[in-house]
Every structure is written in structure tokens, then in C-alpha cells.
C-alpha positions as CSV (number, residue, x, y, z in Angstrom):
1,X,0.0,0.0,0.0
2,X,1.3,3.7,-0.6
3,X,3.1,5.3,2.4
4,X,1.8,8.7,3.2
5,X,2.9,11.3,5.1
6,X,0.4,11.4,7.4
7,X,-2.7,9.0,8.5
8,X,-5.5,11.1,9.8
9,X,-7.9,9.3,12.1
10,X,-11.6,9.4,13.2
11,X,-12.1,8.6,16.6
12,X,-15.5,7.3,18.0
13,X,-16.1,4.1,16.2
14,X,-12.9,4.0,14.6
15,X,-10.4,3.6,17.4
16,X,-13.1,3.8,20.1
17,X,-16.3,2.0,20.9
18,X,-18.7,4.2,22.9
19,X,-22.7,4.1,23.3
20,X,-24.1,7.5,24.7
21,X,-28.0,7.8,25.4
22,X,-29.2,11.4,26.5
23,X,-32.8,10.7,25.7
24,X,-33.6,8.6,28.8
25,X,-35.7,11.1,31.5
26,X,-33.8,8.8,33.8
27,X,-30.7,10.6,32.8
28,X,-32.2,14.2,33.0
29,X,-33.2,13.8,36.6
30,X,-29.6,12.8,37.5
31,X,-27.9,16.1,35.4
32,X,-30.7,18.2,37.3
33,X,-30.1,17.2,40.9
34,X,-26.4,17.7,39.9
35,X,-27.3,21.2,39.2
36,X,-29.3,21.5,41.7
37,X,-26.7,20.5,44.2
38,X,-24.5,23.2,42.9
39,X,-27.3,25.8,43.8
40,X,-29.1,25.7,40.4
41,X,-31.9,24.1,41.1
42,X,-34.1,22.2,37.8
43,X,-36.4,19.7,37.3
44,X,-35.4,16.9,35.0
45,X,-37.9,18.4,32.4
46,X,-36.6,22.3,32.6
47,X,-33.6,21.4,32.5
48,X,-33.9,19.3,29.4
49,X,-35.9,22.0,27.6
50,X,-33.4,24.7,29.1
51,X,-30.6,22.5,27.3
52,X,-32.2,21.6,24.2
53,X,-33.2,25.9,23.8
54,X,-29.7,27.2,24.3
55,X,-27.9,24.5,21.8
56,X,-30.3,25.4,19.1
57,X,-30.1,29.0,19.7
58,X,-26.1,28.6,19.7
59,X,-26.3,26.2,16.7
60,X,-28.6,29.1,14.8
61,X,-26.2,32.3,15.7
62,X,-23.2,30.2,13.9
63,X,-25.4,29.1,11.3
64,X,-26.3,32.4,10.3
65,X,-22.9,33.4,10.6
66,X,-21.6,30.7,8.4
67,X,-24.4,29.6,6.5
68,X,-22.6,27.2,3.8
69,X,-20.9,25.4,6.9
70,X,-21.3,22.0,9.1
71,X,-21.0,24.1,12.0
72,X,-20.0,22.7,15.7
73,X,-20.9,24.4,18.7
74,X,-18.9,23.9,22.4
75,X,-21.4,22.4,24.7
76,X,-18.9,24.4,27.5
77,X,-21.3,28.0,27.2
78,X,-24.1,25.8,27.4
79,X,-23.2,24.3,30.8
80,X,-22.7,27.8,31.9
81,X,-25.4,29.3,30.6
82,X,-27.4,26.6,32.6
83,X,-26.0,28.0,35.4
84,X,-26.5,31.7,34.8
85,X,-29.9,31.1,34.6
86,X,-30.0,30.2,38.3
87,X,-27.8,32.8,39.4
88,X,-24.8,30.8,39.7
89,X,-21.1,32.0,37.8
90,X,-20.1,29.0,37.0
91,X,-16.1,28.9,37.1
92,X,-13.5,26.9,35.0
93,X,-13.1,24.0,37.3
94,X,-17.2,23.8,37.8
95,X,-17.7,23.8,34.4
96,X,-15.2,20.7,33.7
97,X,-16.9,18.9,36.4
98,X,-20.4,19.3,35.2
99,X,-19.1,18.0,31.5
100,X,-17.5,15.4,33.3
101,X,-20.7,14.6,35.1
102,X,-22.9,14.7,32.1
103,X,-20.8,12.6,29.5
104,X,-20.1,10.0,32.3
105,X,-24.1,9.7,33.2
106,X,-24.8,9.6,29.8
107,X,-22.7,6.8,28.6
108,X,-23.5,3.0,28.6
109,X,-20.6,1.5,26.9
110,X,-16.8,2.7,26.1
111,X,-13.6,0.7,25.1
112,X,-10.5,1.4,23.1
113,X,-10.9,-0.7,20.4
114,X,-8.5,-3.5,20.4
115,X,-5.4,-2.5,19.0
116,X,-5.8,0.9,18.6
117,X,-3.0,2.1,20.5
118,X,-0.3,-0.2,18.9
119,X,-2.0,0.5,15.6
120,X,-0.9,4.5,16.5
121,X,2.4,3.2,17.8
122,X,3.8,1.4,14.7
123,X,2.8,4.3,12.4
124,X,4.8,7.1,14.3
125,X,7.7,4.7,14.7
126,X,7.5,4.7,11.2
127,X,7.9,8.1,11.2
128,X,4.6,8.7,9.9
129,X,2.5,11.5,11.6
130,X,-0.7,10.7,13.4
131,X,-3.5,13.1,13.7
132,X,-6.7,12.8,15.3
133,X,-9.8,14.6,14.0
134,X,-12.9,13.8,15.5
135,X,-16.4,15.5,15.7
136,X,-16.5,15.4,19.1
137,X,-16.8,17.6,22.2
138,X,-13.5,18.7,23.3
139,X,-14.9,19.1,27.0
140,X,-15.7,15.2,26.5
141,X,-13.5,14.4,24.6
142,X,-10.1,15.2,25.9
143,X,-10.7,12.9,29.0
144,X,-12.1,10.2,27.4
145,X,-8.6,10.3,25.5
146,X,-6.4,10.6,28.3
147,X,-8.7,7.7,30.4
148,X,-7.4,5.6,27.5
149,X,-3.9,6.9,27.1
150,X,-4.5,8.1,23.6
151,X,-3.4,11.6,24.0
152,X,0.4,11.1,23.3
153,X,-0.2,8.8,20.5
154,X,-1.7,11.5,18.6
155,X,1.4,14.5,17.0
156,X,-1.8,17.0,16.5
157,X,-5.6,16.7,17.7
158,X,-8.2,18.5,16.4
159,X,-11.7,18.3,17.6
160,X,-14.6,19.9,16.4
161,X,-16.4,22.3,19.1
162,X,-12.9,23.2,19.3
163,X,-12.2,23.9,15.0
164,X,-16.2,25.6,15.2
165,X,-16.3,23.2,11.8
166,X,-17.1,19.0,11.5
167,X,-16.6,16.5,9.0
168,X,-17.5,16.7,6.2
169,X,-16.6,20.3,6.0
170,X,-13.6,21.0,4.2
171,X,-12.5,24.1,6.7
172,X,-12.4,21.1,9.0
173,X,-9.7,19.4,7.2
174,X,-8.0,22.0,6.1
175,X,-7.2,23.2,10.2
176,X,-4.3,20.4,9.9
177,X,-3.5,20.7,6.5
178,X,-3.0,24.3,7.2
179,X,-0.8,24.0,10.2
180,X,1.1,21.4,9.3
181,X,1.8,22.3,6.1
182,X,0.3,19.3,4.1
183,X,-0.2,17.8,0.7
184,X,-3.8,16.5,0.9
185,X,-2.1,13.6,-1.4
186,X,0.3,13.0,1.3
187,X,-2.6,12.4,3.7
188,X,-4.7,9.1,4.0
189,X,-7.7,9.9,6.4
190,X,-9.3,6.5,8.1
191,X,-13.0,6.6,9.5
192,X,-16.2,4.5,10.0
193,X,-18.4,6.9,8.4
194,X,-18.5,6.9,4.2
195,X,-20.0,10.9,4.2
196,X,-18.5,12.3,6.8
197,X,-15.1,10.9,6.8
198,X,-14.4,9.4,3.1
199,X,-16.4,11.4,1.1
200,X,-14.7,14.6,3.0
201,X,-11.4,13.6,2.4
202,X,-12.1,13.0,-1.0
203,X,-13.3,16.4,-1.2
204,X,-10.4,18.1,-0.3
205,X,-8.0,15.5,-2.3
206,X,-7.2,13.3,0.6
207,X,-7.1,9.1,-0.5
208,X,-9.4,7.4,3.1
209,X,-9.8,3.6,4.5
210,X,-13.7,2.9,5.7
211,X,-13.8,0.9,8.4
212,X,-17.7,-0.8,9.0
213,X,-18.4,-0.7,12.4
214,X,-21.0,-0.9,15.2
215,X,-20.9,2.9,14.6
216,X,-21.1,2.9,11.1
217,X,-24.4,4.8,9.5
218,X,-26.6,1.9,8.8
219,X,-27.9,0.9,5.0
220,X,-24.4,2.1,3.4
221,X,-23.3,-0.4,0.9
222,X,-20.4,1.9,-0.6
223,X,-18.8,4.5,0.9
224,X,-18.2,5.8,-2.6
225,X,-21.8,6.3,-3.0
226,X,-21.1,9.1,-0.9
227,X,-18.7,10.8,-2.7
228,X,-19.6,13.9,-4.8
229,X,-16.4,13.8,-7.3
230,X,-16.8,11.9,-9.9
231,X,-15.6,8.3,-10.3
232,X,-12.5,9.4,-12.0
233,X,-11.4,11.6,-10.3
234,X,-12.1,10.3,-6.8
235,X,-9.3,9.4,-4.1
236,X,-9.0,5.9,-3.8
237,X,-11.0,4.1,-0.7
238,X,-10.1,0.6,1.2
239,X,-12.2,-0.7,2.3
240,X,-12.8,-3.3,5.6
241,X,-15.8,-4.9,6.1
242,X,-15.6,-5.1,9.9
243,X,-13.5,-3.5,12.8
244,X,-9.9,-5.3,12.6
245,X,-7.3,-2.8,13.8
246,X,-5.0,-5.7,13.6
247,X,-5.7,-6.0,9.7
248,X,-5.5,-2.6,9.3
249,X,-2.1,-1.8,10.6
250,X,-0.8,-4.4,8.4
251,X,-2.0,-3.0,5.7
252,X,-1.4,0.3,6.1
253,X,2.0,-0.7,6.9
254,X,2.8,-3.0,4.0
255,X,4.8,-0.9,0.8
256,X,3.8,-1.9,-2.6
């Protein structure tokens, strides 16, 4: 297989297996006795409304701003906001708790998947660079990376709510092309979503690897059915039928 430069990678069903359900009320009434503890007090059903308002008024102020654009707000200015409302200003270290709180009360399942981290390992000592971009909270996020020891196996991380863009947006992608000073043909991106992450890179000239997974988007034969350049001229795409980091690393590590 070609040797690039750098291998982008997706994180969440990619390199790591997580479930997340913030639908239950079950899980409202434990985020608003949380808040409630910290002198904000809600009802499960206030402070789901409260929640749901200020991420769709935040979501609309960038979208008006930047109309064309997958936009990503940081959930951070919604936690305090939550808190304003009652009075409370809510400091740095409050504010990291309550994300904390939140993501952790919200999630049923998360693993590394297996191999991931040697999969990282044996592409920087190749002397490849690894970069991590993710649609993701970075309040979320950034834990859930050090819990699994992640962090220094990435050179560069870029997540969303941190960018203001997602994937597929090509001012996404271009944040590490940018700083790094990259060839998008240099660059192989590697993701479990065909729109989001091949079809993106392909836009911007990047070749990808689709990985199906638990997380995949369901009824997607192709990823290339995705893709909005033409067969041509489209990057190429690898394809694995199932999560095999194991299989992956070889490949990607094999010269042609």
C-alpha cells in the first residue's frame, strides 16, 4: 500500500467503541439534581428544555454566521449558561466537572478498540505522523482520551467544538492541512463513516480507509456512493468490512 505522510484518524467508532444515550428522562433527573446541588436548582424536564433551547439558539447564531458550513458548537457555554440562569457563575473548574458529570451519566458503553493504540504506535515509529480529527466535544472528549492513554499517541488533535467546523466540512480538514503544512495527497484519512469521513477527504483530495463498524451509518453499501467527485477523479477508498485494527495496521504498513 502507498506510504503517506500522514494517517489522519476518526475517533469514535474507529479507534473507540462508545454508546451514549441522552434521551432517557432517567438521565435528566440525575444532570438536574447535579445542578441542583450546585445551587441551580431544575427539574429533570426544565432542564432538558433549558438544554435543548440554548444548543439550538447557539447552533442558529453560527449558522447564520456561516451559513454554507457544518457548524460545531462547544457544549462548555451551554453548561454555563445553565448555570446563569439560576444565578450561579459558574467557574472553570465547575464547568469541567459538570461535562465530566454529564458525558459519564450519559454513557452505557466505552472501550478502546482493540489495538488501537499499537495500531498508533507502529505508524509514528515509522515516522509517519498521526493526527486525530474527530467530531467530538472537546470538554468530552479530551478525558475520554487521556482515560485511554491516547493523547500522546496522537502528533496534532483537532476536535470539532474546538475547530467551530465537523466533518464533512472541508474548513475542517483544512485546520491540519494548514498548520502542518500538508499535501492533501500526502494524507490518508481512516474513518467508520463513508460521508463524513471518506467522502470529505475525498473532497479536499485526501485518498481514506472505511472501516464498518457498530458505529457505522446503517444501510451504506459503498462508501463511494457518498462521494460527490466523480468516479475518475475520486481518491482511492479501502475498504474493511468489519472493525480489525489488527488488519488494518498491516495493511497500512505494508509498501507496494
Amino acid at each position: 500500500m502507498k506510504q503517506y505522510q500522514a494517517y489522519l484518524f476518526d475517533l469514535y467508532g474507529t479507534l473507540v467503541d462508545i454508546h451514549t444515550d441522552e434521551s432517557r428522562p432517567s438521565f435528566w433527573k440525575v444532570v438536574a439534581a447535579y445542578y441542583t446541588a450546585q445551587g441551580a436548582p431544575y427539574t429533570w424536564k426544565t432542564i432538558q428544555e433549558s438544554y435543548r433551547a440554548l444548543c439550538a439558539a447557539e447552533t442558529a447564531r453560527l449558522q447564520t454566521r456561516y451559513p454554507d458550513a457544518k457548524i460545531e458548537i462547544d457544549l462548555l457555554p451551554v453548561f454555563r449558561s445553565l448555570y446563569a440562569q439560576k444565578g450561579i457563575d459558574a467557574d472553570a473548574a465547575l464547568l469541567a466537572e459538570t461535562a465530566r458529570y454529564f458525558r459519564q451519566r450519559s454513557t452505557t458503553h466505552f472501550r478502546a478498540y482493540a489495538g488501537a493504540g499499537a495500531l498508533l504506535d507502529a505508524l509514528r515509529a515509522a515516522g509517519r505522523s498521526v493526527i486525530l480529527l474527530s467530531n467530538a466535544q472537546s470538554c468530552f472528549t479530551r478525558p475520554e482520551l487521556e482515560r485511554l492513554g491516547l493523547t500522546e499517541r496522537f502528533d496534532r488533535i483537532y476536535i470539532s467544538s474546538e475547530v467551530g467546523f465537523q466533518k464533512p466540512d472541508p474548513r475542517f480538514f483544512a485546520a491540519p492541512l494548514r498548520d502542518l503544512g500538508l499535501d492533501p495527497a500526502d494524507c490518508l484519512m481512516i474513518g467508520n463513516d463513508p460521508f463524513c469521513d471518506v467522502a470529505g477527504a475525498q473532497a479536499v483530495g485526501m485518498d481514506a480507509v472505511y472501516i464498518r463498524s457498530g458505529l457505522s451509518p446503517k444501510g451504506i453499501a459503498s462508501p463511494a456512493r457518498h462521494s460527490e467527485r466523480s468516479e475518475e477523479s475520486a481518491a482511492p477508498v479501502l475498504s474493511l468490512p468489519r472493525m480489525d485494527l489488527s488488519r488494518l495496521r498491516a495493511k497500512l504498513l505494508a509498501r507496494t
